[in-house]
N, CA, C and O atoms as a GROMACS GRO file, in nm:
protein
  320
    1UNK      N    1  -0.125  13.321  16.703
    1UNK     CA    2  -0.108  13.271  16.569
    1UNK      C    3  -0.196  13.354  16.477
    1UNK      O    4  -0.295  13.417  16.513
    2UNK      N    5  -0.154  13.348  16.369
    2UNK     CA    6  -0.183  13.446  16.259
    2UNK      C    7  -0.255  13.288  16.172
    2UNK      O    8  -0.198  13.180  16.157
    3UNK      N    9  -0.436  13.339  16.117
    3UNK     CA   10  -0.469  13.241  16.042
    3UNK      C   11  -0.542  13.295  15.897
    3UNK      O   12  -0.580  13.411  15.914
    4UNK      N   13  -0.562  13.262  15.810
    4UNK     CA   14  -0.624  13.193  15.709
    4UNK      C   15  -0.757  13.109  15.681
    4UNK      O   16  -0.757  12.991  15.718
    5UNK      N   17  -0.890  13.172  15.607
    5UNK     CA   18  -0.972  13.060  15.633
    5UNK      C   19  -1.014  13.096  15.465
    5UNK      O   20  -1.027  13.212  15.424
    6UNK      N   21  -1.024  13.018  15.411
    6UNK     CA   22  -1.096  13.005  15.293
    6UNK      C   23  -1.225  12.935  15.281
    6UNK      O   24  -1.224  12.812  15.292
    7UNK      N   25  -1.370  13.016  15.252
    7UNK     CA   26  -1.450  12.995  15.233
    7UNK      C   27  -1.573  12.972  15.117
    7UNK      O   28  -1.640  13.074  15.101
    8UNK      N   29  -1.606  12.885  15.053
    8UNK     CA   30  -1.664  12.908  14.937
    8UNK      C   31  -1.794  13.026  14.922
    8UNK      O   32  -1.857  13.068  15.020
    9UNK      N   33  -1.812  13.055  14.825
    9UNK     CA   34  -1.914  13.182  14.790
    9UNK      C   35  -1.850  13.304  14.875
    9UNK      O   36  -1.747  13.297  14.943
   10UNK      N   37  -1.944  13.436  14.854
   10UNK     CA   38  -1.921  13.556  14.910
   10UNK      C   39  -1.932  13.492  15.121
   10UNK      O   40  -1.982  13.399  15.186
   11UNK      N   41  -1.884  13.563  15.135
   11UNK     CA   42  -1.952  13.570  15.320
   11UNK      C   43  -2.026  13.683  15.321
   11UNK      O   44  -1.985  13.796  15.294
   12UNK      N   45  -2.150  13.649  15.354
   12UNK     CA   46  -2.291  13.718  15.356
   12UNK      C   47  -2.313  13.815  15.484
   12UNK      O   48  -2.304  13.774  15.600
   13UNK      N   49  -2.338  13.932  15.453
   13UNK     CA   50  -2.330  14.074  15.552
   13UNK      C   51  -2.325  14.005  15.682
   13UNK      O   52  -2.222  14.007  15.750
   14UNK      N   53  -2.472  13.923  15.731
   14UNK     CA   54  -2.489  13.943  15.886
   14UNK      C   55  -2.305  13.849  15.924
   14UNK      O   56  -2.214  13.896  15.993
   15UNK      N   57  -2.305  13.758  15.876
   15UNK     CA   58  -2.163  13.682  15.925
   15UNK      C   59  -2.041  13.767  15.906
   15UNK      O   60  -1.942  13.716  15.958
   16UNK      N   61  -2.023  13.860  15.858
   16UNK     CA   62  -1.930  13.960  15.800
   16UNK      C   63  -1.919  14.028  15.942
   16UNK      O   64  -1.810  14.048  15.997
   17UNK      N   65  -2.067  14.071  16.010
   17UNK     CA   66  -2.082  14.166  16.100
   17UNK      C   67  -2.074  14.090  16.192
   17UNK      O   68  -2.047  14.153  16.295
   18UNK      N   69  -2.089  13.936  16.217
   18UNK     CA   70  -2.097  13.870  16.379
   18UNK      C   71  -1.925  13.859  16.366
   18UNK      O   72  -1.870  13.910  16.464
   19UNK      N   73  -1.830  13.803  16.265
   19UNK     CA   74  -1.733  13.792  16.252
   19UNK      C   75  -1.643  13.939  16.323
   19UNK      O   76  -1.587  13.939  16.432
   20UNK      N   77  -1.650  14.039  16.238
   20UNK     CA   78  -1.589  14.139  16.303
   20UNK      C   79  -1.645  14.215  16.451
   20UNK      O   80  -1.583  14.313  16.492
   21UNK      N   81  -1.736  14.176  16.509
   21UNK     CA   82  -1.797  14.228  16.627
   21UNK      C   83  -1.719  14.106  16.730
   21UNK      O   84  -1.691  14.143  16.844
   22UNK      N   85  -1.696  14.015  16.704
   22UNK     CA   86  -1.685  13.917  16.736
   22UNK      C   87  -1.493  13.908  16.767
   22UNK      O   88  -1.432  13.892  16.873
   23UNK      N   89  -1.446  13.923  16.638
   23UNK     CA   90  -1.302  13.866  16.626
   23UNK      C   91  -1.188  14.066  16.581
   23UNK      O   92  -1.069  14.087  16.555
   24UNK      N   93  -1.286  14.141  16.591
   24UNK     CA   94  -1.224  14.289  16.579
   24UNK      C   95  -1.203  14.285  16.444
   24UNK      O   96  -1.290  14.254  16.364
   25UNK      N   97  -1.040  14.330  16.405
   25UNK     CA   98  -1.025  14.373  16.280
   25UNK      C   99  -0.977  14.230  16.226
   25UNK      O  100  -0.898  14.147  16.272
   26UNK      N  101  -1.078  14.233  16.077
   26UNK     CA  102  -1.060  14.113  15.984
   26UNK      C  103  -1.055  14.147  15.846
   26UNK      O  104  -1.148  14.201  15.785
   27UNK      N  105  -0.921  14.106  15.788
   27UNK     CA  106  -0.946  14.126  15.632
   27UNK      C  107  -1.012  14.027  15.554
   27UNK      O  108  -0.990  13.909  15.583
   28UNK      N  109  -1.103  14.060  15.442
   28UNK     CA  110  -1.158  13.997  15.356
   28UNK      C  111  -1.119  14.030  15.233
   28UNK      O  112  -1.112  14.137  15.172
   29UNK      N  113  -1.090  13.904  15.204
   29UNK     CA  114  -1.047  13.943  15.044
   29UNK      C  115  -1.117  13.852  14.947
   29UNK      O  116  -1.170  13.758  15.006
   30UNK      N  117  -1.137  13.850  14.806
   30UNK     CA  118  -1.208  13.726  14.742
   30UNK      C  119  -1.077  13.675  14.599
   30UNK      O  120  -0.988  13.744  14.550
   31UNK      N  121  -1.108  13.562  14.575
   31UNK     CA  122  -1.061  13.488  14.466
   31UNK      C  123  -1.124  13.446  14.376
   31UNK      O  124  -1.208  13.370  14.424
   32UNK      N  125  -1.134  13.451  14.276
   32UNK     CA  126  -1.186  13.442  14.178
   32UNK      C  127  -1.339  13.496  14.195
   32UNK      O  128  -1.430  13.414  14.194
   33UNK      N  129  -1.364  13.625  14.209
   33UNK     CA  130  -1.525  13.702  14.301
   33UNK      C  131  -1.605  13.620  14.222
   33UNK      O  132  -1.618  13.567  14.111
   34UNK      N  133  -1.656  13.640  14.350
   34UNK     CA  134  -1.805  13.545  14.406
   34UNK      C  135  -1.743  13.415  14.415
   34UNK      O  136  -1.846  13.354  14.444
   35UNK      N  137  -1.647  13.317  14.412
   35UNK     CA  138  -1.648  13.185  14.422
   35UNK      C  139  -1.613  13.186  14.556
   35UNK      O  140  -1.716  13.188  14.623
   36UNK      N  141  -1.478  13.186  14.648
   36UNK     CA  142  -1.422  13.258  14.748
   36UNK      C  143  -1.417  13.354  14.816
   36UNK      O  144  -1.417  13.460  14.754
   37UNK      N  145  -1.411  13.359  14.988
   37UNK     CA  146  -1.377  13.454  15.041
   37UNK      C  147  -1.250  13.434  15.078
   37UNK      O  148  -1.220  13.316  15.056
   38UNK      N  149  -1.161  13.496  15.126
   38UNK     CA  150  -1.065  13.470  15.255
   38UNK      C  151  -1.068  13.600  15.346
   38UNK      O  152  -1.070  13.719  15.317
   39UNK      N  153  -1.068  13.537  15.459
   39UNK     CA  154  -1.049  13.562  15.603
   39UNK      C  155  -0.940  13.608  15.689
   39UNK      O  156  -0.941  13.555  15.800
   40UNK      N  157  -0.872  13.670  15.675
   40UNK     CA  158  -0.712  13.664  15.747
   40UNK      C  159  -0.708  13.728  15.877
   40UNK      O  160  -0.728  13.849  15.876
   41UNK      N  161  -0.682  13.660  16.015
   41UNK     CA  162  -0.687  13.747  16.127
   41UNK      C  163  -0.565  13.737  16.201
   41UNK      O  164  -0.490  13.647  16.161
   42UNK      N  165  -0.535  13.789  16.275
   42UNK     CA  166  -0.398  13.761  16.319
   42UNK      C  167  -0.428  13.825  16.497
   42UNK      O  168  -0.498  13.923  16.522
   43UNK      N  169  -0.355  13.739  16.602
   43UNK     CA  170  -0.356  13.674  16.722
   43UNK      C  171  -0.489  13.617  16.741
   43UNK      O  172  -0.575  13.674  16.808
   44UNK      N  173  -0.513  13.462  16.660
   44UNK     CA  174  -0.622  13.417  16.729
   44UNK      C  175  -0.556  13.305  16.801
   44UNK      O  176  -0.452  13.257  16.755
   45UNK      N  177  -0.622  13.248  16.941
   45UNK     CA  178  -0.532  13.143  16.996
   45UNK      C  179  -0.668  13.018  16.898
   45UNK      O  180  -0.757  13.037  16.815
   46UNK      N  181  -0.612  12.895  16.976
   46UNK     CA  182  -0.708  12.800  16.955
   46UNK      C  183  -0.820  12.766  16.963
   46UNK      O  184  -0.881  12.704  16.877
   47UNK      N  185  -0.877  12.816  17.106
   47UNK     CA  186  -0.994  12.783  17.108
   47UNK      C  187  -1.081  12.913  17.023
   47UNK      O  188  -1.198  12.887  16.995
   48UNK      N  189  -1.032  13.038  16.986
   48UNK     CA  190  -1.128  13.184  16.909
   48UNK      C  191  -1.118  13.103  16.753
   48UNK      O  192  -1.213  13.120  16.675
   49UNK      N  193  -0.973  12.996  16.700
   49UNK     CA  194  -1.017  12.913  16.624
   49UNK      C  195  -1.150  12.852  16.541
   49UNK      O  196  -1.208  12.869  16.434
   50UNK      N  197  -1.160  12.771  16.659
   50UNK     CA  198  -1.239  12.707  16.666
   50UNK      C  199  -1.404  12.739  16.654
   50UNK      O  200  -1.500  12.694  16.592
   51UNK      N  201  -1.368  12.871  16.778
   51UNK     CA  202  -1.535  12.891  16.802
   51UNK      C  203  -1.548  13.026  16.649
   51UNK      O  204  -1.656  13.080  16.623
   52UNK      N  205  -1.453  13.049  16.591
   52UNK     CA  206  -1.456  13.096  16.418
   52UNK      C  207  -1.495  13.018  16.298
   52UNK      O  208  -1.537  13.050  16.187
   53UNK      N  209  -1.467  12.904  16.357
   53UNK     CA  210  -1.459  12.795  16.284
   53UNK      C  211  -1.658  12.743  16.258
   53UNK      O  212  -1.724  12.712  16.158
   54UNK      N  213  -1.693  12.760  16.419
   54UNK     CA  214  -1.857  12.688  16.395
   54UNK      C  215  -1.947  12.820  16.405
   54UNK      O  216  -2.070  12.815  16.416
   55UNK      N  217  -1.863  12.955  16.400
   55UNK     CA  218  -1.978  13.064  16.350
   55UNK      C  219  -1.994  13.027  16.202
   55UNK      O  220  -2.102  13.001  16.149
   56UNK      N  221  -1.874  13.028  16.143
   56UNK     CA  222  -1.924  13.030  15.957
   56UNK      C  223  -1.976  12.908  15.949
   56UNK      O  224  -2.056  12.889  15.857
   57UNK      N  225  -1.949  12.813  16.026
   57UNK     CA  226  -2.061  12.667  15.978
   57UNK      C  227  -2.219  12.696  15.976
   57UNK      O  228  -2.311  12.670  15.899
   58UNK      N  229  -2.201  12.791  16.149
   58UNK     CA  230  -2.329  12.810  16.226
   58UNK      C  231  -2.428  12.922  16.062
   58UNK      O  232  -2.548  12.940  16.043
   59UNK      N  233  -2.324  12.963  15.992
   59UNK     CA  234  -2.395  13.099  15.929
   59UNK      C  235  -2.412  12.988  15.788
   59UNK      O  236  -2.457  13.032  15.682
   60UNK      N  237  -2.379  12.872  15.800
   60UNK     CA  238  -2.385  12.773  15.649
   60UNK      C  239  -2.265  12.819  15.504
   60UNK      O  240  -2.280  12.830  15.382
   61UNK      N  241  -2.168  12.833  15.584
   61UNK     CA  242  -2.075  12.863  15.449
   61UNK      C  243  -1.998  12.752  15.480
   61UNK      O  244  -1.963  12.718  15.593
   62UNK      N  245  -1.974  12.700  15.379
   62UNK     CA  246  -1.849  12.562  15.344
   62UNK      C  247  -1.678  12.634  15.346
   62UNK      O  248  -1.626  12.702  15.259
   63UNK      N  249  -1.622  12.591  15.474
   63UNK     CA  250  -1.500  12.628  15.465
   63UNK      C  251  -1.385  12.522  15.379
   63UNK      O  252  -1.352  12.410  15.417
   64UNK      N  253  -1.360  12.559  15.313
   64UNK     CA  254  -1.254  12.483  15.203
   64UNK      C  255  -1.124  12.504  15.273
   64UNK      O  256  -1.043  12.418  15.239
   65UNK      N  257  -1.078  12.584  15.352
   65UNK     CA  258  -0.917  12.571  15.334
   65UNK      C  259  -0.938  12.643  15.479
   65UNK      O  260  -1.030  12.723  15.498
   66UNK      N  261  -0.830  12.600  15.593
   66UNK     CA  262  -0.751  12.666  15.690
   66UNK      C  263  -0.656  12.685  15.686
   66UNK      O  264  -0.608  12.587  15.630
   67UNK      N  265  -0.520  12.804  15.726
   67UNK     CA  266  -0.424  12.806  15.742
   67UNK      C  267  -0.365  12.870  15.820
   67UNK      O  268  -0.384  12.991  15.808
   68UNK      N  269  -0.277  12.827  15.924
   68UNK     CA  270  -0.230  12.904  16.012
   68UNK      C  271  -0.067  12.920  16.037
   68UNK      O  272   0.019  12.846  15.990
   69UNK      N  273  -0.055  12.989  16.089
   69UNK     CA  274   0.119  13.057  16.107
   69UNK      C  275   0.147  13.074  16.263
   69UNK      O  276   0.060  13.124  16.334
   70UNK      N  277   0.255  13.036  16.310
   70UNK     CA  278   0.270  13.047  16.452
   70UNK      C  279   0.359  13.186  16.475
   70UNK      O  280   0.468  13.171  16.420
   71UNK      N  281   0.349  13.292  16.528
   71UNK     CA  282   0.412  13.376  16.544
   71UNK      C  283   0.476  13.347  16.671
   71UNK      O  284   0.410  13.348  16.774
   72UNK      N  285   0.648  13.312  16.670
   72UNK     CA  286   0.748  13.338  16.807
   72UNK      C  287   0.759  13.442  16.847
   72UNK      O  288   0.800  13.529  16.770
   73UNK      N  289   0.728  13.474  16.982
   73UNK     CA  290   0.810  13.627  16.988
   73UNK      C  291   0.904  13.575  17.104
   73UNK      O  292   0.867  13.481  17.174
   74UNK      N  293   0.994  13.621  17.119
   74UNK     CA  294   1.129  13.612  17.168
   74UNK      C  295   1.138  13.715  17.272
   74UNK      O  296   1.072  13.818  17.260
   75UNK      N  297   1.250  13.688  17.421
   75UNK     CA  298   1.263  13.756  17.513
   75UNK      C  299   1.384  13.752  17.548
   75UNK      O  300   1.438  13.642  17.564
   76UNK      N  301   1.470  13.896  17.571
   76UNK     CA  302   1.571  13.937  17.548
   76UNK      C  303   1.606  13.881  17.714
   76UNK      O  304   1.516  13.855  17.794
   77UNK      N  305   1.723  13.872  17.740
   77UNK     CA  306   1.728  13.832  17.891
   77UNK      C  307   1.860  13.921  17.904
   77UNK      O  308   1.954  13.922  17.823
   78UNK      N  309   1.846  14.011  18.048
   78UNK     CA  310   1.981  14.037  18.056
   78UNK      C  311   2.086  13.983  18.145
   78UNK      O  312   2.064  13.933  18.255
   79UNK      N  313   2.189  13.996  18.094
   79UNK     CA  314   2.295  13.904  18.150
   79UNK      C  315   2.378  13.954  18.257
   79UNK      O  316   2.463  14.031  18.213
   80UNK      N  317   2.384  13.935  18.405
   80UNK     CA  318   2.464  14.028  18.476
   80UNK      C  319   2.605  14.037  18.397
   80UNK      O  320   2.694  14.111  18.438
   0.00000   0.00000   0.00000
């Protein structure tokens, strides 16, 4: 699944750096700068969720918004 995390204020270097050491490639983007971050990563399962979820607690940023997307992928079968 492909997710979404919206966070209030900037996300502060060291969490920037445990985040991407942590979860590989992550885009950051901001909304309205300095009020918001967002987060966008794509194949996290549930539990890398989660344990994403209590690093930015663990680092004290207030997450305002989650969102996630289920990506299907599909398997071709062949037919005798």
């Amino acid at each position: 699944m492909s997710c979404r995390i919206t966070v209030a204020g900037p996300l502060g270097v060291a969490a920037t750096r445990a985040v991407r050491a942590q979860y590989g490639h992550v885009v950051l983007s901001t909304r309205e700068p300095g009020r918001h971050t967002v987060l966008t990563l794509d194949s996290l399962d549930q539990p890398a969720l989660r344990s994403l979820l209590t690093l930015l607690w663990d680092f004290g940023h207030d997450v305002i918004a989650v969102s996630t997307r289920t990506v299907h992928s599909r398997t071709m079968e062949q037919i005798p």
